[in-house]
BALOBA-1460 file (C-alpha; in Angstrom, 3 decimals):
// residues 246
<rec num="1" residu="x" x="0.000" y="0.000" z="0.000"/>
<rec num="2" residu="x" x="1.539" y="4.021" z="-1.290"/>
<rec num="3" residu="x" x="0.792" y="6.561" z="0.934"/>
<rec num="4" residu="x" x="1.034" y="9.998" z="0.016"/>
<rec num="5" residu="x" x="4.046" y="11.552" z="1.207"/>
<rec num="6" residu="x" x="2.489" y="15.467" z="1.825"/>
<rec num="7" residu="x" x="-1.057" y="13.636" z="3.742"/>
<rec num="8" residu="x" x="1.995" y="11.665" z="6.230"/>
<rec num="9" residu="x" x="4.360" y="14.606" z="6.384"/>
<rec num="10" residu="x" x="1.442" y="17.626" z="6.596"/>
<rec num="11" residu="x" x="1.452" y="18.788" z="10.137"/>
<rec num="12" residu="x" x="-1.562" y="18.662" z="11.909"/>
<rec num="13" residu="x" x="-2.189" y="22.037" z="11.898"/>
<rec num="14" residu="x" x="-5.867" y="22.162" z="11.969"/>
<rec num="15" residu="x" x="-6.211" y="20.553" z="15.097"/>
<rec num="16" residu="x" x="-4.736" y="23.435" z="17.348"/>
<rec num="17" residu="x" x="-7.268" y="25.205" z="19.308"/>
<rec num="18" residu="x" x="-9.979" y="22.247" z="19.967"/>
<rec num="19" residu="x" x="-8.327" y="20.065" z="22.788"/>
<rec num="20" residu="x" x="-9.994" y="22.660" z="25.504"/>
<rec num="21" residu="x" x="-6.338" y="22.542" z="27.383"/>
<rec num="22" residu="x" x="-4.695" y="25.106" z="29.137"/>
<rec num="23" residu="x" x="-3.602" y="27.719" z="27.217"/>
<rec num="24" residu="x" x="0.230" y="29.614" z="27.521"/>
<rec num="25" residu="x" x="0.424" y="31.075" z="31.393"/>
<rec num="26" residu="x" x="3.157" y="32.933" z="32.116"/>
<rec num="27" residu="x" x="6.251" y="30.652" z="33.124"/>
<rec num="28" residu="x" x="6.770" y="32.713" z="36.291"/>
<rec num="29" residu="x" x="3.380" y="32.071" z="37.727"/>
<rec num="30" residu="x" x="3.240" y="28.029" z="36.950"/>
<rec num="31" residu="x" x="2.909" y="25.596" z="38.876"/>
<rec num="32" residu="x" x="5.556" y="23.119" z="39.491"/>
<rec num="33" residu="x" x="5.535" y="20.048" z="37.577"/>
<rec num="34" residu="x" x="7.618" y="16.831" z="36.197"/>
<rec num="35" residu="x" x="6.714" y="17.610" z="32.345"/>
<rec num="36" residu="x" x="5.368" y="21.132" z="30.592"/>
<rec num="37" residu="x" x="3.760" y="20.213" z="27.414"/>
<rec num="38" residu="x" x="3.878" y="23.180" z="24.924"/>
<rec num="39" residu="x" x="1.653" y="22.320" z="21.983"/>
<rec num="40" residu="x" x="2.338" y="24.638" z="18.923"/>
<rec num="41" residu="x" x="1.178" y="25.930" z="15.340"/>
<rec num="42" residu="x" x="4.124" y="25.095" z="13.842"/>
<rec num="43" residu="x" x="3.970" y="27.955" z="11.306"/>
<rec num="44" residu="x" x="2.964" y="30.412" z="14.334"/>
<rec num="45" residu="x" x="5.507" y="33.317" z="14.351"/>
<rec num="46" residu="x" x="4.759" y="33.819" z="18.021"/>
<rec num="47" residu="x" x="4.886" y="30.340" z="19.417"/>
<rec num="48" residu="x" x="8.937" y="30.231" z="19.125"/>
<rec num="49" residu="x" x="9.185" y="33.393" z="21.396"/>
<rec num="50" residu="x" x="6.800" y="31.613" z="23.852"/>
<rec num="51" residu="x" x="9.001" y="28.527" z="23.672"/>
<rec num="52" residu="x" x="11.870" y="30.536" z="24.582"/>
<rec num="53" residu="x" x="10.200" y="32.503" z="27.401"/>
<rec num="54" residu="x" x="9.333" y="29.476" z="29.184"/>
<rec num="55" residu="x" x="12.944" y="27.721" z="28.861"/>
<rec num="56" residu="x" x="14.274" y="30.758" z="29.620"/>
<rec num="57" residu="x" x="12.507" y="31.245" z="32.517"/>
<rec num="58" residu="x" x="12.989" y="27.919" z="34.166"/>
<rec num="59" residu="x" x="16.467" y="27.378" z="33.275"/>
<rec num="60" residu="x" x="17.533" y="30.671" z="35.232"/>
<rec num="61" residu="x" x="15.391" y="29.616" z="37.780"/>
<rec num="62" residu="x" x="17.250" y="26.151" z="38.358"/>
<rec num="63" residu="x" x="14.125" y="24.185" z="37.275"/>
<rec num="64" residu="x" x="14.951" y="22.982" z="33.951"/>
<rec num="65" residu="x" x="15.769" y="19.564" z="34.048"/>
<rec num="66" residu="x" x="15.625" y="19.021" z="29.831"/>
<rec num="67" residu="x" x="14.339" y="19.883" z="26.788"/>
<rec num="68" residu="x" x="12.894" y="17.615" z="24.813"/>
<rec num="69" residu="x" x="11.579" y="17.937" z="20.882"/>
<rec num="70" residu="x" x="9.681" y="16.784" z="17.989"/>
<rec num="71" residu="x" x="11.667" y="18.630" z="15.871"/>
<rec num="72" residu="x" x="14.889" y="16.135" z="15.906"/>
<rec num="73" residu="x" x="14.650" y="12.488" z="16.141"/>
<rec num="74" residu="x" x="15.059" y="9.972" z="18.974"/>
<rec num="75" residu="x" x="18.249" y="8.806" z="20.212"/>
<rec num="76" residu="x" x="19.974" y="12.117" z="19.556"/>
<rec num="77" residu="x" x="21.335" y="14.718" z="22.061"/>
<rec num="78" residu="x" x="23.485" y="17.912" z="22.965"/>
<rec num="79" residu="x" x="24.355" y="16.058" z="26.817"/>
<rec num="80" residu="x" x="27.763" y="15.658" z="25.364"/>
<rec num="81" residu="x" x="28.721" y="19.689" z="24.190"/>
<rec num="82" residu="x" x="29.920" y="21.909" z="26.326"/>
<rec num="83" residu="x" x="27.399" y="25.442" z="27.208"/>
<rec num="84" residu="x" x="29.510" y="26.898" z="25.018"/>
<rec num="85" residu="x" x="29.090" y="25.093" z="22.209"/>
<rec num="86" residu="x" x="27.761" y="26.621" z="18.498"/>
<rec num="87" residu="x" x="25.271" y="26.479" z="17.088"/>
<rec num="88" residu="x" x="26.230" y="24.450" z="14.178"/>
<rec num="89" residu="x" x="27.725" y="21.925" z="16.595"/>
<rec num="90" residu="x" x="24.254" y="21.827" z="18.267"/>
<rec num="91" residu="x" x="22.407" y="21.173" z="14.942"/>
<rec num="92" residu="x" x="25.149" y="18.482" z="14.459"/>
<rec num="93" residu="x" x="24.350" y="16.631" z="17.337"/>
<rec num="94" residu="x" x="20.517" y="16.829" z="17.124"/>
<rec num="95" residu="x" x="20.884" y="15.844" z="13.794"/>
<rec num="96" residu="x" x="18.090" y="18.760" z="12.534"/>
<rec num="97" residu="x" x="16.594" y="18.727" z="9.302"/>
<rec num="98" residu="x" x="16.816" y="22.289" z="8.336"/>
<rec num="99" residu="x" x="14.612" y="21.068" z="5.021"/>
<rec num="100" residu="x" x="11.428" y="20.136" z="7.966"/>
<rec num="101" residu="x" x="12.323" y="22.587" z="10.716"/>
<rec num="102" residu="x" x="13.620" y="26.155" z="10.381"/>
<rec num="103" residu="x" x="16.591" y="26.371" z="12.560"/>
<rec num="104" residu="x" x="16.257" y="29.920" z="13.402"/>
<rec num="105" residu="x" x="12.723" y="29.277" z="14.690"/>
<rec num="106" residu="x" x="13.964" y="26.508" z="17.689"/>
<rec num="107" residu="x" x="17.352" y="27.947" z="17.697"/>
<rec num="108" residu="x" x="16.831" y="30.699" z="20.946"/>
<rec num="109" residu="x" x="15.088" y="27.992" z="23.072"/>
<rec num="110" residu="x" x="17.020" y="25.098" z="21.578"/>
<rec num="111" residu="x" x="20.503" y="27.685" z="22.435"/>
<rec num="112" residu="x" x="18.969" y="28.825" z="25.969"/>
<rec num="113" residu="x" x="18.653" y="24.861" z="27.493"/>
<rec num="114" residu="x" x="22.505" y="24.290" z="26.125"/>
<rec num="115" residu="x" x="23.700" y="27.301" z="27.283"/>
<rec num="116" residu="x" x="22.277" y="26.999" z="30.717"/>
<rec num="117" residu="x" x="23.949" y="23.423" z="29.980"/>
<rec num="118" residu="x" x="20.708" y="21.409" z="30.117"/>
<rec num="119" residu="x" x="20.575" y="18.711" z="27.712"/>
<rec num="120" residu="x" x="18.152" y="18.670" z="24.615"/>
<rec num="121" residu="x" x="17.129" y="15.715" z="23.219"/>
<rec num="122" residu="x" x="15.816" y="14.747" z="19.661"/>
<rec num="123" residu="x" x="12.128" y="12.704" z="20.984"/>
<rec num="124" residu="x" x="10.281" y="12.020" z="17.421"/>
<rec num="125" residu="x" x="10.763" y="8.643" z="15.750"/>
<rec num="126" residu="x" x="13.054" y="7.977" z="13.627"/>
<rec num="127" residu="x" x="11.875" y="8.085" z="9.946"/>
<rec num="128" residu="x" x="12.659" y="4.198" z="9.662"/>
<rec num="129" residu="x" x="10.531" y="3.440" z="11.455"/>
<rec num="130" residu="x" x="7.742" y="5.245" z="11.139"/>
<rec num="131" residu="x" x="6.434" y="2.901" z="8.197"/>
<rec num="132" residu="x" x="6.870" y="0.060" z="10.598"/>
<rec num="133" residu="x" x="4.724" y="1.429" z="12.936"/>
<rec num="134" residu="x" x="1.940" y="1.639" z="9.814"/>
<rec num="135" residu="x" x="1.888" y="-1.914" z="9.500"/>
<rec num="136" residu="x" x="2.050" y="-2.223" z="13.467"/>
<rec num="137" residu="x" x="-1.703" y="-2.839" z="14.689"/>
<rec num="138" residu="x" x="-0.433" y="-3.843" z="18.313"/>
<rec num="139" residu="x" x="-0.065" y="-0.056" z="18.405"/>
<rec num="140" residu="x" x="-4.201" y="0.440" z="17.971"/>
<rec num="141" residu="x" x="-4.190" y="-0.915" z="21.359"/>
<rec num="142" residu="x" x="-2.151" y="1.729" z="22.879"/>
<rec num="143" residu="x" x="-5.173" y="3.791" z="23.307"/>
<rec num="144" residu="x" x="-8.690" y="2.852" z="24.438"/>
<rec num="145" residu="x" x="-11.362" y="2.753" z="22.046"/>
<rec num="146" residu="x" x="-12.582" y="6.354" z="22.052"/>
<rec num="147" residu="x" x="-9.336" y="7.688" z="21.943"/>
<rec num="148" residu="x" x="-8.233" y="5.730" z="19.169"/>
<rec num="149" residu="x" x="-11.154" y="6.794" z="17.066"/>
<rec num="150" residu="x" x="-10.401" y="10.054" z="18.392"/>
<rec num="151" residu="x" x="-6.757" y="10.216" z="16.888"/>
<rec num="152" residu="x" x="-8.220" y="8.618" z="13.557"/>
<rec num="153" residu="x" x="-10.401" y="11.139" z="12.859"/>
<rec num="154" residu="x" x="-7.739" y="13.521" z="13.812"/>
<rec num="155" residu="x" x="-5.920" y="12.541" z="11.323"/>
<rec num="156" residu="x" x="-8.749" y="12.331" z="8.702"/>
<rec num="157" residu="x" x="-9.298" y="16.601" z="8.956"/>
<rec num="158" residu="x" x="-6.178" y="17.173" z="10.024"/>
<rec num="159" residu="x" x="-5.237" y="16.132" z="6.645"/>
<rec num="160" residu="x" x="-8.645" y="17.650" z="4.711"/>
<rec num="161" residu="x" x="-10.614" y="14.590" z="4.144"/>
<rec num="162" residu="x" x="-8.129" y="13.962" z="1.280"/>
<rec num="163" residu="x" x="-6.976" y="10.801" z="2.449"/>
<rec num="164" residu="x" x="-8.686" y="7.028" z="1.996"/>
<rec num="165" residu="x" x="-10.779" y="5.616" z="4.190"/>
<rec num="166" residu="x" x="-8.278" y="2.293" z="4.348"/>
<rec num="167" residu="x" x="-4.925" y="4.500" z="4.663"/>
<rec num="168" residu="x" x="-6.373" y="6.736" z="8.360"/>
<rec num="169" residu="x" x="-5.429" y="3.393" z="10.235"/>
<rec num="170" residu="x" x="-2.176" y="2.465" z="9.439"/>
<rec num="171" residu="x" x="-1.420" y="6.675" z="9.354"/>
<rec num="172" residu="x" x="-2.900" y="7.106" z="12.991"/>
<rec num="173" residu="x" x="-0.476" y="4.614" z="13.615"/>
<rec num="174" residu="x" x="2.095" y="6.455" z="13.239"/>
<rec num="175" residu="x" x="0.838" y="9.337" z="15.103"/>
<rec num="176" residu="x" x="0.594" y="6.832" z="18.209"/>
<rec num="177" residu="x" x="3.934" y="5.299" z="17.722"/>
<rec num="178" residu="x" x="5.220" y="9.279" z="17.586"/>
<rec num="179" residu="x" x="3.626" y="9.539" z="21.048"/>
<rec num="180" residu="x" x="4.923" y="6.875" z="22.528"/>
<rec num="181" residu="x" x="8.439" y="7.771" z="21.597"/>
<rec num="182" residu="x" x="8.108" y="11.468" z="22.982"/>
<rec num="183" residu="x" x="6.881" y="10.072" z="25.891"/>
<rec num="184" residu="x" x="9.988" y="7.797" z="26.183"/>
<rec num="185" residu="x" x="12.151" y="10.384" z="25.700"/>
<rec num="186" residu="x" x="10.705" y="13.002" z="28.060"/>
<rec num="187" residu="x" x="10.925" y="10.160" z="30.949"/>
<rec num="188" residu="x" x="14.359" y="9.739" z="30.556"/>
<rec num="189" residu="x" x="14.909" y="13.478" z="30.751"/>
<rec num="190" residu="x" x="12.929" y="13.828" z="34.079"/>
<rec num="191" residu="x" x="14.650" y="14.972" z="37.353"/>
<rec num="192" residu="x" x="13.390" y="15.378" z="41.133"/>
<rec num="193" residu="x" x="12.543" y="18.638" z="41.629"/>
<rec num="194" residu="x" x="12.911" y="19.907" z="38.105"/>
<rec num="195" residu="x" x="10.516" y="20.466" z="34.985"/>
<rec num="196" residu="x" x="10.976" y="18.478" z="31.353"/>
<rec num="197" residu="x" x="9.994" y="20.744" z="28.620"/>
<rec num="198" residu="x" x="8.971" y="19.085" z="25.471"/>
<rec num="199" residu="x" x="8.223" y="21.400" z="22.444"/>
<rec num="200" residu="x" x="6.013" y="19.022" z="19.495"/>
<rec num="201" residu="x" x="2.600" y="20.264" z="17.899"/>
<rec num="202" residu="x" x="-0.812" y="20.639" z="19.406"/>
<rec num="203" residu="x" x="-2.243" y="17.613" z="18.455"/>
<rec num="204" residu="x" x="0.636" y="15.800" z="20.652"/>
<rec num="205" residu="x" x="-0.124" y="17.126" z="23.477"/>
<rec num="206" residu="x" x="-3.362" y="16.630" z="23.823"/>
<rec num="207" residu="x" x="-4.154" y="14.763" z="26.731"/>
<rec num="208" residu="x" x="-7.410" y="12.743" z="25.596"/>
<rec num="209" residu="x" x="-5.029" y="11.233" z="22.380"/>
<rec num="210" residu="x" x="-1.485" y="12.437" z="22.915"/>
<rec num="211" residu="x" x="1.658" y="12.215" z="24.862"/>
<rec num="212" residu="x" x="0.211" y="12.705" z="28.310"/>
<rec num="213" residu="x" x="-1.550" y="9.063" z="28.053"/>
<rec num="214" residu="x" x="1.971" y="7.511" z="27.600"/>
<rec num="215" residu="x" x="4.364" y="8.991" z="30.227"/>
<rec num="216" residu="x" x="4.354" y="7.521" z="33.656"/>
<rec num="217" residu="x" x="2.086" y="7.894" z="35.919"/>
<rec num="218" residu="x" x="4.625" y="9.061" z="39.017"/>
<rec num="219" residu="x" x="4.975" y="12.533" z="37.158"/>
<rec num="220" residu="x" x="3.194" y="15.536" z="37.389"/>
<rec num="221" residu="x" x="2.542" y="16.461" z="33.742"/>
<rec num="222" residu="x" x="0.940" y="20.047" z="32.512"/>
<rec num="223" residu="x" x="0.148" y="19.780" z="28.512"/>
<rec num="224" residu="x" x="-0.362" y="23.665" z="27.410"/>
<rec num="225" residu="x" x="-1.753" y="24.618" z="24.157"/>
<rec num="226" residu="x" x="-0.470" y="27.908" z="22.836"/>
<rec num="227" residu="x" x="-3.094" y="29.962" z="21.181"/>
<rec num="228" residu="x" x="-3.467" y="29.301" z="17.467"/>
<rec num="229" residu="x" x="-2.371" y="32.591" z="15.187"/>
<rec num="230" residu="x" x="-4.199" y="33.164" z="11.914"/>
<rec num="231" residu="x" x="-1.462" y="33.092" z="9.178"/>
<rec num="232" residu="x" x="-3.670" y="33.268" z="5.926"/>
<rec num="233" residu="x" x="-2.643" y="29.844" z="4.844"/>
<rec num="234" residu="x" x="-5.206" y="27.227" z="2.954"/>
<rec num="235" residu="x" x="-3.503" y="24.410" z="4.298"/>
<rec num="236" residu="x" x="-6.377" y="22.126" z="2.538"/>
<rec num="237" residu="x" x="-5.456" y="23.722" z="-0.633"/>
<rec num="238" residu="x" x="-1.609" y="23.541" z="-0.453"/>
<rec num="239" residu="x" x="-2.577" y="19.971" z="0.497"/>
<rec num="240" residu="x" x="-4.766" y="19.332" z="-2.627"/>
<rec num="241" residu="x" x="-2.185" y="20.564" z="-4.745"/>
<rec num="242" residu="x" x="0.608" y="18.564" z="-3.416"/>
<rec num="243" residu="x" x="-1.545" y="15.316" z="-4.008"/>
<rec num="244" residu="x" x="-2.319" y="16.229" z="-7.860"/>
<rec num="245" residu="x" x="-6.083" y="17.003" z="-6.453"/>
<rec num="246" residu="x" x="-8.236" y="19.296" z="-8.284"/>
């Protein structure tokens, strides 16, 4: 079975804003927990100053334990460069895909964590295995029922309604199997005391569907949704045309 590449690349950018989650309070004022959740817009101009207010914040406060992201894949990591370290050799180590993820969007919050020398860690899945996770259906049983049919249809207007019926599945798949991993990753980072940050999209955060429903249960874990910003984009019609649609 072919899957379109834009319908399993397309962020899920439609979904922001309908989770009913907390919404961006200031760093200062939060309460203290294991794991902040920051679900973006990943084309939102504004989100990337909020991620860097919030690392910021905590790392001068002595509460940032790591910073985790969607933006680089699993298994990588900065733990092994020095504060002062540049930013190419950051990028380097994370292994960032400049083609998926504008560096100068992450870089301030990405530069903040190594600079206050907390490590950042890549938390999506790796690419290879993200079609192994289609063809995974143990991973349907990660979630219960309702939020399994929750994430499919996610996925079905998250991507337009452009997709077949018979690919959703094996697609929501991988947007499980993306959870999971996150969720991994952010355990590993967490310390006594001390807040994991992990920056991925909206949808991922979600606690009905997302990463929340994967992490421990011995952490404290606030998933904040950071208000969705019109940008003027027809993301169903960029989407059309990438898939030869009329």
């Amino acid at each position: 079975m072919r899957f379109p590449a834009a319908a399993v690349l397309l962020p899920l950018l439609l979904l922001a804003g309908c989770s009913g989650i907390p919404r961006d309070p200031e760093p200062a004022s939060a309460p203290a927990v294991d794991v902040l959740l920051l679900g973006e817009q990943h084309d939102a101009a504004g989100h990337a100053r909020t991620h860097e207010r919030w690392v910021t914040t905590l790392a001068d406060q002595g509460r940032l334990a790591g910073l985790a992201l969607e933006m680089a894949e699993q298994g990588t990591s900065t733990a092994k460069l020095q504060p002062t370290a540049s930013e190419q050799q950051v990028q380097l180590a994370l292994r960032w895909n400049r083609a998926a993820w504008p560096w100068q969007r992450y870089a301030p919050a990405v530069m903040a964590a190594v600079r206050a020398g907390v490590p950042v860690a890549g938390a999506n899945l790796p690419k290879d295995r993200q079609r192994q996770a289609m063809r995974d259906d143990l991973l349907d049983g990660r979630l219960p029922p309702p939020a399994l049919a929750a994430q499919r249809q996610a996925v079905r207007e998250g991507h337009c309604d452009l997709v077949p019926a018979e690919q959703i599945p094996p697609m929501a798949r991988i947007q499980i199997a993306r959870d999971v991993a996150m969720a991994h990753t952010v355990a590993s980072l967490a310390r006594p005391g001390k807040t994991v940050v992990l920056l991925a999209g909206a949808g991922h955060v979600r606690p009905d569907v997302g990463v929340p429903l994967h992490l421990p249960a011995t952490l404290s874990v606030r998933p904040v949704e950071l208000p969705r910003e019109e940008t003027g984009r027809d993301y169903c019609a960029e989407l059309r045309k990438q898939m030869g649609k009329p």
